[in-house]
Structure formats: C-alpha cells, structure tokens
ZADOPA-417937 format. One line per 8 residues: for each residue z, y, x of C-alpha. Coordinates in steps of 0.001 Angstrom, whole numbers, m for minus. Each point is the difference from the previous one (the first is absolute). Example, Ala and Ser with C-alpha at 12.3 -4.5 7.8 and 13.67 -1.06 7.14 Angstrom:
# ZADOPA-417937
7800 m4500 12300; m660 3440 1370
END
This chain:
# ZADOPA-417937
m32228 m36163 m4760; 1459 1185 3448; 3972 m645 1002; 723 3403 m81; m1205 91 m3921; 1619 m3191 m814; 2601 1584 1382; m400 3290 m2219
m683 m1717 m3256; 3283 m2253 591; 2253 3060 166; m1060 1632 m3094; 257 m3194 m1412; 3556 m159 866; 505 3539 m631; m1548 m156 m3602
2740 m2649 m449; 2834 1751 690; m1303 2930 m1861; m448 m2546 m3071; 2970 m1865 168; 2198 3200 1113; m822 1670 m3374; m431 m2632 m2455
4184 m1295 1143; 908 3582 m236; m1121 462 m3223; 764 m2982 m1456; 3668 90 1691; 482 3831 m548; 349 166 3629; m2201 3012 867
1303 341 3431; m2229 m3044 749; m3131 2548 m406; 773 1246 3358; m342 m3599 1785; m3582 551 759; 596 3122 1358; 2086 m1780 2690
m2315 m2509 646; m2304 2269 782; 2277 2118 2315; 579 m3248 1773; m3599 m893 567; m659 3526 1185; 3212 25 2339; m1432 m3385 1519
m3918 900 386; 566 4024 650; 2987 1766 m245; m1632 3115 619; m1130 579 m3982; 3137 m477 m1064; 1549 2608 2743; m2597 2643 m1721
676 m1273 m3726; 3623 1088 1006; m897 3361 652; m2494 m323 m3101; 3289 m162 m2040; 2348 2800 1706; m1273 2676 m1995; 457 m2450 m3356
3750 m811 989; 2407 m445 m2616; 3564 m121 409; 2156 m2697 m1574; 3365 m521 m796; 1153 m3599 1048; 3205 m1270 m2979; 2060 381 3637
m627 3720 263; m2336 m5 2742; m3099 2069 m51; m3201 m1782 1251; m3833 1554 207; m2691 m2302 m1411; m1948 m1426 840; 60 1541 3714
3626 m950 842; m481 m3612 m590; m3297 m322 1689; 788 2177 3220; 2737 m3066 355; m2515 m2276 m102; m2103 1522 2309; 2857 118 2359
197 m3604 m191; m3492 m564 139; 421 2290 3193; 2809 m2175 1576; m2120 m2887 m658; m3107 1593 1868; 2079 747 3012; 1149 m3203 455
m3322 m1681 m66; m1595 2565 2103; 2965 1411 2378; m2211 m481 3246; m2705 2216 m1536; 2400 3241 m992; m502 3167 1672; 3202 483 2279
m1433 3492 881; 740 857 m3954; 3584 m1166 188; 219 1710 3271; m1555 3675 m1501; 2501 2777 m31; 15 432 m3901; 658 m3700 m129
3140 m75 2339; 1475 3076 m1659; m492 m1690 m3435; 1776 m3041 1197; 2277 2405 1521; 952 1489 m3662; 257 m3563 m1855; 1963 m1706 3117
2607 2861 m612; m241 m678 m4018; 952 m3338 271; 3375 773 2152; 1023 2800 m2327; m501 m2544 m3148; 2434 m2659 1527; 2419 2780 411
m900 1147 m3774; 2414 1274 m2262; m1265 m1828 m2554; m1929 m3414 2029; m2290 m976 m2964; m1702 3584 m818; m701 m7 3407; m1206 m3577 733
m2745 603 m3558; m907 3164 1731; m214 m1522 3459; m2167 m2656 m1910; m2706 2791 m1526; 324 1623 3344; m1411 m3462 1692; m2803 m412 m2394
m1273 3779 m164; m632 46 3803; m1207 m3756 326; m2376 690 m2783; m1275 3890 182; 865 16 4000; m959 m3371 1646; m2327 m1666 m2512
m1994 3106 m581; m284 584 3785; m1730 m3443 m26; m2286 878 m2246; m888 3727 22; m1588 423 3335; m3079 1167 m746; m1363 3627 m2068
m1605 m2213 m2355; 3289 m1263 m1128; 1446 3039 m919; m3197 1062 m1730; 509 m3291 m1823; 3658 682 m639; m696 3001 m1350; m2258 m940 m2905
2316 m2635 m494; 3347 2744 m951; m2715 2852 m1251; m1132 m2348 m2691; 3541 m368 m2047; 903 3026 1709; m2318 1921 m2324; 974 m2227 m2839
3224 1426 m246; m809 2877 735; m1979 365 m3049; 2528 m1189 m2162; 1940 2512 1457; m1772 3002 m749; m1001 m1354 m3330; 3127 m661 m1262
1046 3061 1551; m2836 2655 m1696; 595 m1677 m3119; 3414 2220 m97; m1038 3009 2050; 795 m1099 3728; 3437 530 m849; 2730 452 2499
2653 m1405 m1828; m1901 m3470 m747; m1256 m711 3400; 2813 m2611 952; m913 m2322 m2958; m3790 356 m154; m378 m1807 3348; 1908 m2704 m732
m634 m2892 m346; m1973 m282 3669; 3006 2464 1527; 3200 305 m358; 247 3905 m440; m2853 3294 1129; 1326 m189 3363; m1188 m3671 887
m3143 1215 m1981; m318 3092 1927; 1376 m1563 3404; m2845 m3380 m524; m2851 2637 m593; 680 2185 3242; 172 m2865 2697; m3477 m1535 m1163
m1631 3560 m44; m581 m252 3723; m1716 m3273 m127; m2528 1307 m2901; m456 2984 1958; m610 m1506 3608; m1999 m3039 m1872; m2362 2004 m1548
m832 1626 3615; m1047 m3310 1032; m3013 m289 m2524; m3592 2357 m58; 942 2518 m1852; m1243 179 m3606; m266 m3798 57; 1633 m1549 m3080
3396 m1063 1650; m15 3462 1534; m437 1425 m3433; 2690 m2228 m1151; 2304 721 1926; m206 3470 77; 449 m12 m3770; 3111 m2062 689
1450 2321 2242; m472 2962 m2736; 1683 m2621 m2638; 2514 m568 2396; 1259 3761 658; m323 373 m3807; 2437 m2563 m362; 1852 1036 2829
559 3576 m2028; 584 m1016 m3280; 2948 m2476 1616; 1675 3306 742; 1726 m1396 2698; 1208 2443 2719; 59 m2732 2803; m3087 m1235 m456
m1237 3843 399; 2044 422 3165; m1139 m2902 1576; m3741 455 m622; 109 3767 2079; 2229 m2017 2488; m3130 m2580 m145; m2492 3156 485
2543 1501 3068; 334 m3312 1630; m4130 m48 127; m177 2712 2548; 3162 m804 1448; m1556 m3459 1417; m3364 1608 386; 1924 2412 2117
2101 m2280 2090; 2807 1778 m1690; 2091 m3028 m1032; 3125 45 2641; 870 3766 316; m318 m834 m4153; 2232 m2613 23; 2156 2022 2457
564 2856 m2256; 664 m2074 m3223; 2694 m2032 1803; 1401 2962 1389; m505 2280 m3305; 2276 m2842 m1726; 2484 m439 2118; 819 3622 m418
m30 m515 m3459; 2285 m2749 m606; 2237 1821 2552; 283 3257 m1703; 508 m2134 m3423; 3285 m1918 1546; 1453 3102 1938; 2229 1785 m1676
m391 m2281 m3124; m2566 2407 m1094; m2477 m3057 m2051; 3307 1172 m2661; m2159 3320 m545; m2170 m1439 m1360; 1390 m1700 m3072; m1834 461 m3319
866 1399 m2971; 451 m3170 m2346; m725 1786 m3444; m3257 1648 1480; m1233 m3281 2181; m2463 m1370 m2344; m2853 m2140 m261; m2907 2577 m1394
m3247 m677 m2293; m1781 2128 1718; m1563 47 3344; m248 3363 590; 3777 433 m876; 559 m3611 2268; m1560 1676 2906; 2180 3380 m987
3237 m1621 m111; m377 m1986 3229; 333 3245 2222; 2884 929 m1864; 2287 m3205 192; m467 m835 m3762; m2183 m2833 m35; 1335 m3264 m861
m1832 m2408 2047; 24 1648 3838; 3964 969 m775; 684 m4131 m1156; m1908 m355 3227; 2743 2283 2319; 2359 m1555 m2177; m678 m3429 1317
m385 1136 3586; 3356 1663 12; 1240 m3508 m723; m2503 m1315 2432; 1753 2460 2805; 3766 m854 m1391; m1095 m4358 703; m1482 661 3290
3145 1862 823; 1657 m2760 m414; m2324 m3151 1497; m2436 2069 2368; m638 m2918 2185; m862 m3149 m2210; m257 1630 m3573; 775 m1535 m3651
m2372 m2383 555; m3863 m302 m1068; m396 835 m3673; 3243 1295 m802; 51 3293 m311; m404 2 m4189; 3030 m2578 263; 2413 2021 2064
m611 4067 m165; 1338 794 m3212; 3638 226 1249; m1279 2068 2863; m1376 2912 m1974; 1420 3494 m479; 571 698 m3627; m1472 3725 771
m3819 m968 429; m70 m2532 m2957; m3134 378 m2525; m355 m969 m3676; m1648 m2987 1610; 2206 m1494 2589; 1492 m2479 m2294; m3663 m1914 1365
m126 m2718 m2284; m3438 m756 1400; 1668 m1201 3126; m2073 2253 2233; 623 581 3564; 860 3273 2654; m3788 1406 m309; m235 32 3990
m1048 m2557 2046; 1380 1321 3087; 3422 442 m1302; 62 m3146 m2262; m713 m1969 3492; 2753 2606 1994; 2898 m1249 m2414; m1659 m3619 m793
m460 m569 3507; 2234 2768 2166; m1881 2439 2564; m1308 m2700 1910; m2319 m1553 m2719; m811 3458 m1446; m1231 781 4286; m1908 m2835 170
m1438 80 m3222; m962 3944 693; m1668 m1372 3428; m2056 m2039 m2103; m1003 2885 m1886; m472 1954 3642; m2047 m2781 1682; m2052 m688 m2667
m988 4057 m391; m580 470 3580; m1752 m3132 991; m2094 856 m2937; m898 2978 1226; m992 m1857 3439; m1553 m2350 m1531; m2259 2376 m1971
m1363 1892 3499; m364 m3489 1595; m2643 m1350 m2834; m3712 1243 859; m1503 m2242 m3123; m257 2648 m3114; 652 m2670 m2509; 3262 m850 1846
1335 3287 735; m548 952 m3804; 2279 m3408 m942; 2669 1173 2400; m48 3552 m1458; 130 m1538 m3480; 3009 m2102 1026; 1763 2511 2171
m202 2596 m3157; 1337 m2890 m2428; 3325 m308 2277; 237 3815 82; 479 m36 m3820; 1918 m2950 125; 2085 1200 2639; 456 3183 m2286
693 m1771 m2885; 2690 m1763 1258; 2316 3475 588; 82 m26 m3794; m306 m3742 m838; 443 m3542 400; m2984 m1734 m40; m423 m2195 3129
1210 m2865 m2258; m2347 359 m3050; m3575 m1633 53; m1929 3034 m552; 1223 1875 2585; 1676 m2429 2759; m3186 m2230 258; m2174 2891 1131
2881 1156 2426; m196 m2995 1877; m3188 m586 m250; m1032 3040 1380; 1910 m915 3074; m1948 m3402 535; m3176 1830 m295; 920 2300 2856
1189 m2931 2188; m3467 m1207 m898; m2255 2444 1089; 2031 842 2843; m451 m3343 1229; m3832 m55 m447; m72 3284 1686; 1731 m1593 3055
m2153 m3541 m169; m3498 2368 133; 958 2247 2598; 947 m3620 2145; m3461 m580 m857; m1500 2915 1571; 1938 m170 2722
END
C-alpha cells in the first residue's frame, strides 16, 4: 500500500468516525444539531486541500436558498450566507500565504478601482450613519459579497472552461426549482394570483423568481454556443433555455420582461459600438426626467386614487392598471421614492447611512401617494438601487456607484471588440448581457445584496477583468 493510500484510507477512517459518533450522541442526547458536524468536517478538509469545490458548491446552493428568521429578527440565506463568509475567510487566509503571487494588474483594472471606489465611499457614509449598527451589518455583507463573488471568483474563473463548469453547476438546481415551480403552479391553472407563494420556499416572492431566471438566461444561451451543435449538452441546454422563458412567463413579472428586450437591445448595441452615445442619452434622458418631476412640484400630479390603487388577480388587468396609475405595486414604488427625494433633500452629501432607508422614510412620505400596502410589514426597501444609494449614501455615492455601472458597460463593450478567441468573446457577451439585466433590474429593485442576484453582479465584473487581462498578456506575446 502506497503513502498516498495510507493516506486515503486514514481519512475515511476518521471521517467514518465522526459520521458514527456525530449521530449515535445526537440521537441518543436529542441533540440533532450534531448531524450537521460532519458536514463541517468535511467543509474544512475541502477548504484546506481545494477551496475551489466548495466556491462552486456555493453557487450549487444559490438557486436552493432559503431564508431564515434568526429569534433576533435578522434575516439570513442558507446555506449560501454562511458559507460565502467562510469563503471570505478562507480568501483572507489565501492572500496572506500567497501575497507575492497576486495579480497587481487585477487590483489595478479599471472595474476594480471603481469598485473600491464605491465601497471606500460606503464605509465613510456608515460612520456618519444615522443609525451606526444597520450600517456597520450592511457594511459587513457589503465586505463579504465583493471578497467572495468579486476577488475570490476572479482567482478562480479565468478560464471558458470555468464558466462552462459554473454553469452546470447553477443549471442543475436551477431546473430543480424550476420544476417545482411550474408543477405546483399547473396544478392550479398558472394562476396569477398564487404566483408569490408557489415559489417559495427557494424565493422570497415571483420577482426574485422571475429576476434569478433572467440573469442566468444569458449564460445558458452563450454556453450552449460553445458546444457542436446537436451534441447532448447542446441539446440540453437549449431545452433549458425554452424551460427557462416558460418560467420566465408564467412568473408574470413585468421587469423581468423589460429587462430581457433591454438584454436583446444591448446585443446590437455592443455589436455596434453603440454603448457611449447609449449611455449618453440615458443619462441625459433622466436627468430631464427627474427635473421636470421636481419643477414646479409637478411628481404631486401624479398621486393615485387610493380606493382604485389595487393589487389585481389578473395579469391582463395588472398590466391594464399600470398605465393608468392604479396598480398597487409601481404606485408603493413612487410612494417610497417620493420619500427617497424628501431624505436626500435633506442629507444630499453623506446620506442616512447604508441600510437605512426602511428605518428612516416613513416620516418622510406624503400622505397623498400612500397604497393599501405601505404599512410594509415585510420590511422591504425603496425598489431602486440608484436612489436607495442617492439618499443612503448622498449624490456622491449614488455618482460613483453609477460610474461603476458606466465603466463596467463601456469597457465591456471594449473588451468584447478586443477578444479575437470565439469562445471568449461569446463569455464576454454572456456576461456583458447579464449586467444589462441586472443593471435594469436594479431601476425597479434592490437586489445587489441578495445571493441570487448580487453574486452574479459581481461576478460578472471579475470575469471581465479576467479576460481583459488575458487579452492584454497574449497580445504582449505576439508582440
């Protein structure tokens, strides 16, 4: 028997002990929480010989994310939450034992220093906080999202074969719930009116559902390019992207909609080197808007009628209602941001402080635009990202964190006409289109913070830093 087997056969040994022992004390002392012991022996092992499987087991369990509600009122995802932490650790550890062997040129990438740009600004607007420990917990999450899904993954996802891997990993529970979906959901007609319970438990309401769905349709899509066609993963994922858009429609979620033809127009606009006069125009287009809103006070025309703004059970009479003003969730939503304008008004330059929005904007509202919903006992947020960071942050963290949303687009976009290998230029496509519906998403949402959608965001980021850098390192070499 070699060392290497010796070696083997004395760690399932030990692990068949712990298994043993683990289960037999739990039993015996009714402690079932003692069950889960060799699942963090194992996670140890694995964070000591490769920490790589367990940075794709985490994104094996974002789809299968449950939240919990800790006896002190937080909310926590598991298993991800908990495990991205660890990997952060693991991370910190892994820098310090190989610092000389980093890639400065990553921490010196554009979309890196505008990043650290954004959280550098974060962290002085949470010591000024009106309200220090919201924003020192969401300071926290902040620190272990972008160590985790920005720094660690740029460590490890340099190469197309580790997206293609990364994508089997997701698709697989991906599909799982979205099965259960769709069954649970035909077993009472597709109804409207049931959607935001049959997804649960793996999402908190149709719009996570919806919103989780329409960021990983780009990666089946550009994935399946990268195989022969009518080869068994090409036929697979093709039939995922059809279950996919299925799912997509019977979430009957209007932002997911909007963002996929955003995801379709942003294709030729990068194809088309169309991305600054774009940009441009946007910028410009809402500028204008949120001008012509404050002059005049004329955002008061558009108050709704309280006895008519209701939430409908049907989607035909949803989509109806939401030209007219009479839809209950997009008039909570100007609800909120008339607040949102009302605290920025009054702390433009360093905000309320990470976080604290839910905590502060109820005394800020006008009673005009309330809804049969604003008493939000689910404790949920503004429904913009932009704004949310505007009035947690003040103008300057809602600039930079818009130039971070500028620089990644239009480096992107260079970075897509710079790649020659087809396999590369199809994963910068398939990232570039997942930060267009992102980016989209986030007008109507806030989502950077949640697993399923803010791991991708940043993620997407590293990748592009990635293959921007191997672009540069091969044309050295042909030079």
């Amino acid at each position: 028997m070699t060392l290497a087997d010796q070696k083997t056969r004395t760690l399932l040994i030990g692990f068949s002990a712990i298994v043993v022992v683990s289960l037999l004390v739990g039993v015996a002392g009714n402690w079932w929480f003692l069950a889960g012991i060799p699942a963090l022996a194992l996670y140890g092992y694995l964070a000591l010989v490769d920490f790589r499987k367990i940075f794709y087991l985490l994104f094996f369990f974002i789809p299968l994310t449950v939240e919990v509600w800790l006896p002190n009122g937080t909310v926590t995802d598991m298993p991800t939450e908990l495990m991205t932490v660890l990997l952060m650790g693991i991370y910190f550890v892994y820098t310090l034992r190989n610092g000389r062997n980093l890639r400065s040129d990553f921490l010196k990438h554009p979309i890196t220093l505008a990043l650290l740009l954004h959280l550098g600004w974060l962290f002085v607007t949470a010591i000024t906080s009106q309200d220090l420990m919201i924003s020192v917990k969401f300071s926290l999450a902040k620190i272990w999202y972008v160590t985790t899904f920005f720094f660690l993954a740029g460590s490890i996802l340099k190469e197309e074969k580790d997206l293609r891997k990364l994508t089997w990993v997701v698709l697989v529970p991906l599909v799982g719930t979205v099965f259960y979906v769709l069954v649970k959901h035909a077993a009472i007609g597709f109804s409207f009116a049931e959607i935001h319970t049959i997804v649960q438990p793996f999402y908190r309401n149709k719009v996570a559902y919806a919103c989780m769905l329409s960021i990983f349709l780009p990666f089946v899509w550009f994935t399946r390019q990268m195989y022969r066609t009518w080869s068994w993963q090409w036929t697979i994922l093709a039939g995922v992207t059809v279950l996919l858009l299925i799912g997509i429609q019977y979430s009957y979620t209007r932002a997911a909609y909007l963002t996929l033809g955003m995801a379709v127009g942003a294709f030729f606009v990068i194809k088309w080197r169309l991305m600054k006069p774009v940009l441009v125009g946007a910028a410009i287009l809402a500028v204008l808007y949120v001008v012509g809103m404050v002059s005049h006070n004329s955002y008061l025309d558009h108050k709704p009628v309280y006895e008519k703004t209701i939430t409908h059970e049907d989607f035909g009479d949803l989509l109806n209602s939401t030209t007219k003003g009479q839809d209950v969730s997009t008039m909570e939503r100007v609800y909120r941001w008339v607040a949102g304008g009302h605290m920025l008004g009054e702390r433009p330059l360093l905000g309320f402080g990470p976080g604290t929005f839910t905590a502060f904007y109820k005394t800020y509202t006008l009673h005009g635009f309330r809804t049969y919903v604003s008493d939000n006992t689910e404790g949920s947020g503004i429904h913009c990202y932009y704004l949310m960071t505007a009035v947690e942050q003040g103008y300057i963290g809602a600039l930079l964190f818009v130039a971070l949303v500028f620089i990644v687009l239009l480096k992107g976009e260079i970075i897509y006409h710079q790649t020659t290998d087809p396999d590369r230029k199809r994963l910068v496509m398939m990232v570039m289109l997942t930060t267009v519906v992102i980016d989209g998403l986030l007008l109507m949402n806030d989502l950077v913070e949640t697993d399923k959608i803010g791991s991708f965001f940043f993620l997407c980021m590293a990748v592009l830093v990635n293959v921007d850098l191997a672009n540069k390192k091969t044309l050295d070499g042909r030079q």
